[in-house]
N, C-alpha and C positions, 0 to 999 in steps of 0.2 A: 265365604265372600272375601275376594280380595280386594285390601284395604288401597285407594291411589297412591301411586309413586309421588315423589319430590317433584319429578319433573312435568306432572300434569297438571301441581298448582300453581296459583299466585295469585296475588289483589284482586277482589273484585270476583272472585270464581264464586258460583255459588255451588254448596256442598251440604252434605248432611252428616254434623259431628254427633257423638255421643257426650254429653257432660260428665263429669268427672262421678255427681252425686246419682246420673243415669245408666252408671256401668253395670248394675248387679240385674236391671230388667231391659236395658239396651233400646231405651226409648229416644227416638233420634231427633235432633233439633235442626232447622235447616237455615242457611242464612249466608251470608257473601261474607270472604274470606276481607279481614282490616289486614291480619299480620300474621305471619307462619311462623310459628315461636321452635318447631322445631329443626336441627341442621340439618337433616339428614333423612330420609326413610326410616319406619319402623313400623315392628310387627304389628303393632296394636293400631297403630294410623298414624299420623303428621297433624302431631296438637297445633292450630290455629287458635287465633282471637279473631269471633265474625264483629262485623261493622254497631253490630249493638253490645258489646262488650262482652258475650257470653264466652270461653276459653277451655274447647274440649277437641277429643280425636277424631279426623276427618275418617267415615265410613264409607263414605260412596262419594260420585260427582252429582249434586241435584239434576235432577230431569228438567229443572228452570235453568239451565244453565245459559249462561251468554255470554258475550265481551259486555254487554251493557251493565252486567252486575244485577240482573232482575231481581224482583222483590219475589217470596215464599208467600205462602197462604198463612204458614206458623209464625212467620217472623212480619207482624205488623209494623216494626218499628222499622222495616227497611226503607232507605227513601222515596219518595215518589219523585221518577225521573222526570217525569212532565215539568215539573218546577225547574229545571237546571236547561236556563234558555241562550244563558251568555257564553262567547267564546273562551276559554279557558276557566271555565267553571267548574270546579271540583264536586266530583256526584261517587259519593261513596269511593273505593279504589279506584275509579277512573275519572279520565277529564274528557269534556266533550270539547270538540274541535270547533273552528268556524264554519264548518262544513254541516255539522249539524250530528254526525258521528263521530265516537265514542272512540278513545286511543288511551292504550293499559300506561298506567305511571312508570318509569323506567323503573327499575333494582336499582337501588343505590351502592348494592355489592359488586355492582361493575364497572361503576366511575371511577377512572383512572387514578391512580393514585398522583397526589399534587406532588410537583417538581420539586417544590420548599417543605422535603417532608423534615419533621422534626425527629431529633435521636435523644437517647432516654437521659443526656446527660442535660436535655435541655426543661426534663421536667423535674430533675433534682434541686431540692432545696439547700443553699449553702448551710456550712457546719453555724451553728449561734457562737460567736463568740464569747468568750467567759469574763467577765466586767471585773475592771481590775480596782481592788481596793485601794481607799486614799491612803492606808497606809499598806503602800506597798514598798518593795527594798532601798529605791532609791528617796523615799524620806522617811524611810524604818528610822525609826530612835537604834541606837547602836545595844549589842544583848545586854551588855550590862543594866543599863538604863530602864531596860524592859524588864528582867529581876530583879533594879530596886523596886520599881513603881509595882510589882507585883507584891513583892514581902513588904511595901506598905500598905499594899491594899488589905494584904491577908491582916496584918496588926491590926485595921481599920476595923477591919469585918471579922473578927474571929469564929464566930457562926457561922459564916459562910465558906464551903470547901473550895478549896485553894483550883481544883480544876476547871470550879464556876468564875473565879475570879481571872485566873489567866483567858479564859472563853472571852469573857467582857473585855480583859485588854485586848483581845487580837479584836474583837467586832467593831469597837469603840475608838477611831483614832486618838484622841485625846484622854490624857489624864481624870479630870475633870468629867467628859463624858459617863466613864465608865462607874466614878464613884457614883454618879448621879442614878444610876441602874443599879448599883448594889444598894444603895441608901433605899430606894424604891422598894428591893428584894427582902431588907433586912426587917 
């Protein structure tokens, strides 16, 4: 059996796929095409999703076939078209006209591409910038100043290693702060 081409489907076809968990006894399910999930032809068929959500490979074209999307005998839950009376009312893959006949939804993969198309620099996020601390160079205490308030922290704290205590000055802008963190630690 050969399996339909690409270019014999689309919305609204009804077809007979085979389910994924029906492949090893090839027991066929029938039902109108929602969406063709595959790009391209292939050897095994062109996986569709029909209009009641099932998601397997089209085998054949149903012999219910129409532009109207008809309903299968297996697939109950197809719509009944008799209910779809207004103009522009959507019946499964198709919309019925005010005419009272049935016109296939366009592709959407042929609408022109818009003039204001966007470029990838426009979906890039700026770099974060890095948040400057209060004690940064322009009101850094000058080094000496920083290695006395340190060799008195460490007197202060003698328990405490001299690497944890210069951490607390550079975190801590103030003096005071930082003893308040070692006193905490000690």
């Amino acid at each position: 059996m050969v399996v339909p081409k690409m270019s014999q489907l689309r919305a609204g076809i009804s077809v007979n796929i085979v389910l994924k968990a029906d492949q090893p006894t090839g027991r066929l399910t029938s039902g109108c095409i929602a969406d063709i999930l595959t790009r391209g032809d292939h050897p095994r068929g062109i996986k569709v999703r029909l209009q009641d959500g099932k998601i397997g490979r089209v085998q054949s074209l149903s012999s219910s076939t129409a532009i109207l999307g008809g309903t299968s005998s297996s697939n109950p839950t197809s719509p009944d078209l008799s209910q779809a009376s207004l103009p522009g009312q959507q019946v499964g893959g198709s919309m019925r006209s005010g005419n009272g006949h049935f016109k296939m939804q366009d592709d959407y993969r042929n609408d022109p591409v818009p003039s204001e198309s966007l470029s990838l620099e426009d979906y890039i996020k700026p770099a974060k910038q890095k948040r400057k601390r209060k004690n940064n160079a322009a009101t850094a205490e000058p080094r000496e100043s920083q290695e006395q308030n340190q060799a008195l922290l460490e007197s202060e704290f003698p328990k405490i290693d001299s690497a944890l205590v210069a951490a607390m000055l550079l975190e801590y802008p103030t003096l005071a702060e930082a003893r308040a963190v070692l006193q905490a630690l000690s």
